[in-house]
Every structure is written in C-alpha cells, then in structure tokens.
C-alpha positions as CSV (number, residue, x, y, z in Angstrom):
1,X,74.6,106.9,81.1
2,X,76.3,106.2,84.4
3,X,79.0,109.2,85.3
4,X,82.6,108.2,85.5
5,X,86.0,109.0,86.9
6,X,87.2,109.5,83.3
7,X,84.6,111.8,83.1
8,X,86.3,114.3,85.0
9,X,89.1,116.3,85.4
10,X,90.3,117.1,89.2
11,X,92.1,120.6,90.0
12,X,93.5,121.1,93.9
13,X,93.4,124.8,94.5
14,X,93.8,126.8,97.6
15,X,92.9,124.2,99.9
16,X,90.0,122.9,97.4
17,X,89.6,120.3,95.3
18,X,87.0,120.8,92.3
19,X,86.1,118.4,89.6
20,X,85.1,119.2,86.2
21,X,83.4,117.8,83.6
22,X,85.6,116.7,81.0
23,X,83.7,117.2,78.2
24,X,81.6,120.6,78.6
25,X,84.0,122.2,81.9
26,X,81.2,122.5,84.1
27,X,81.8,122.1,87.4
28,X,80.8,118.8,89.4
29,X,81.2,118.9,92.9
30,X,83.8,121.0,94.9
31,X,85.6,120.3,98.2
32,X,87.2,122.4,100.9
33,X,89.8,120.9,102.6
34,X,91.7,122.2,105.8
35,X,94.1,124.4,105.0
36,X,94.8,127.4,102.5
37,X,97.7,126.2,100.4
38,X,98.3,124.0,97.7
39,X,96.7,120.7,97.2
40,X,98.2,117.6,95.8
41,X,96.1,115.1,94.0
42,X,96.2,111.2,92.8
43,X,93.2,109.6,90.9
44,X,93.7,105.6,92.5
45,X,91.1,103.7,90.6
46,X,88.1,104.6,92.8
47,X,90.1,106.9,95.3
48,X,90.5,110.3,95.2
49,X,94.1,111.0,97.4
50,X,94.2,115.0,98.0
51,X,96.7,116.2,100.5
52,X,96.9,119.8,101.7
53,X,98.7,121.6,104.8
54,X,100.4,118.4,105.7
55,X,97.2,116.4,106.1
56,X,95.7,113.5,103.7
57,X,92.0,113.3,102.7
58,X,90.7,110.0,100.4
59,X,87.2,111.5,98.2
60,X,84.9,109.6,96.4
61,X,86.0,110.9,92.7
62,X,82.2,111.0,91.8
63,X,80.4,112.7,94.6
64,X,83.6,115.0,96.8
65,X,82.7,113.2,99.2
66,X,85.4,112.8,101.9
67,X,86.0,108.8,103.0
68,X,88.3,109.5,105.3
69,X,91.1,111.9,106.5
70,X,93.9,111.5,108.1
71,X,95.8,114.3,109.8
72,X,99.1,112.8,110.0
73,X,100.3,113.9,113.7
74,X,103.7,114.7,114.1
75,X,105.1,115.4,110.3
76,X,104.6,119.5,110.0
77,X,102.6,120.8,107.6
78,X,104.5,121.1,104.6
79,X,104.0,119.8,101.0
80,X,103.5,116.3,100.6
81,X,104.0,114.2,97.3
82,X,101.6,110.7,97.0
83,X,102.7,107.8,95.6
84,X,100.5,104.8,94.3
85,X,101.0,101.5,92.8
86,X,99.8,103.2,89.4
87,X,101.2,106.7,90.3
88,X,104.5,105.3,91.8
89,X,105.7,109.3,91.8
90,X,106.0,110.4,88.2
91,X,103.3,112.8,89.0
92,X,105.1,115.2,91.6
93,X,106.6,117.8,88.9
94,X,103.7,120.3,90.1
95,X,105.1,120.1,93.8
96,X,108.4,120.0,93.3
97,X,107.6,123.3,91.1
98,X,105.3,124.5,94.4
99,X,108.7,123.8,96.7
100,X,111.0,125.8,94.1
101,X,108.2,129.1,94.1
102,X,108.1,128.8,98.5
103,X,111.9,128.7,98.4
104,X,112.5,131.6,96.1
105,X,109.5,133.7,97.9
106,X,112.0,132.7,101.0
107,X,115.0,133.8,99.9
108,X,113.7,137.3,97.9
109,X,112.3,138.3,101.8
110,X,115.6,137.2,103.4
111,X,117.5,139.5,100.3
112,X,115.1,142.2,101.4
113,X,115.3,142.1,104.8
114,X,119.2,142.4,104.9
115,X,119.4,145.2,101.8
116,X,116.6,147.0,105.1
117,X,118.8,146.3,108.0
118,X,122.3,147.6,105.8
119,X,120.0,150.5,104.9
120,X,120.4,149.9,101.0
C-alpha cells in the first residue's frame, strides 16, 4: 500500500518538524530546521510549508525532505502565520497563542526588572 499524506500527522517543535504515523504514532521522518523556536505548519496538497525564526522551508510531506527554503531577507525573525488557497488563515490560533505566551514572558521580565531597580 502506497504511504500517504493522510497518513500522517505533522508536529513543528523547537525548530523541528516530525511526522507521525497516524494510525500506530510511530515516528516517520523528522526535520531540523534553522532556528530554535516555534514552527508553523501548512499541509498544501503535496507541500509541506514550515516556517520557523522568520524563514520558510517547503518538505516533501512523505520523505522531510526539504524542496526548497527561503530565508526571507529583510523581515526579522519573528513568528510568521502561512496562508494557502485551502488554508486561507483559519489555522493561525496556535501562533497567535505563541505571540500572546512571548508577550506575557515580555512584560512579567519588564514587571521584574522595575520591582529590582525600586528595590521591592
């Protein structure tokens, strides 16, 4: 039996994407991409979109293979959403949740750093 997209389930973590087997959970293939942080990702009928630390990578969904990678000079490296013509942006909850956490980790070490400098 021929292996499918719909086969798998795809997971960015910490600069990786992983697939998984559907099915048993096994892992398939697994893919480090540049960067640390969190990864975004977009099944596009045969494409794989992942995009991590401001850069976007296009994987073969079957294999992790990378088809191409573009850096995206000259837009920062900060969290970016992908739309497609099936995905048109319904599926950026989990970023928008990512930005929320990064602010909040922001403002508790601003709070902390002024109750240090007031000496509370």
């Amino acid at each position: 039996m021929k292996k499918q997209s719909s086969d798998l389930v795809f997971i960015g973590i910490n600069g990786s994407v992983v697939a998984l087997n559907c099915a048993s959970g096994a892992q398939a293939w697994a893919t480090d991409l540049k960067g640390v942080g969190f990864v975004n990702v977009v099944l596009q009928n045969d494409a794989l979109l992942a995009s991590c630390d401001g850069e976007i990578f296009c994987l073969d969904p079957l294999t992790g293979n990378v088809r191409w990678h573009n850096p995206l000079k000259g837009f920062g490296t900060g969290l970016a959403t992908i739309a497609t013509a099936s995905n048109p942006g319904g599926g950026n909850a989990p970023v928008l949740a990512e930005k929320r956490r990064r602010e909040d980790e922001e403002a508790a070490a601003a709070s902390a750093g002024c109750a240090a400098v007031m000496g509370v």
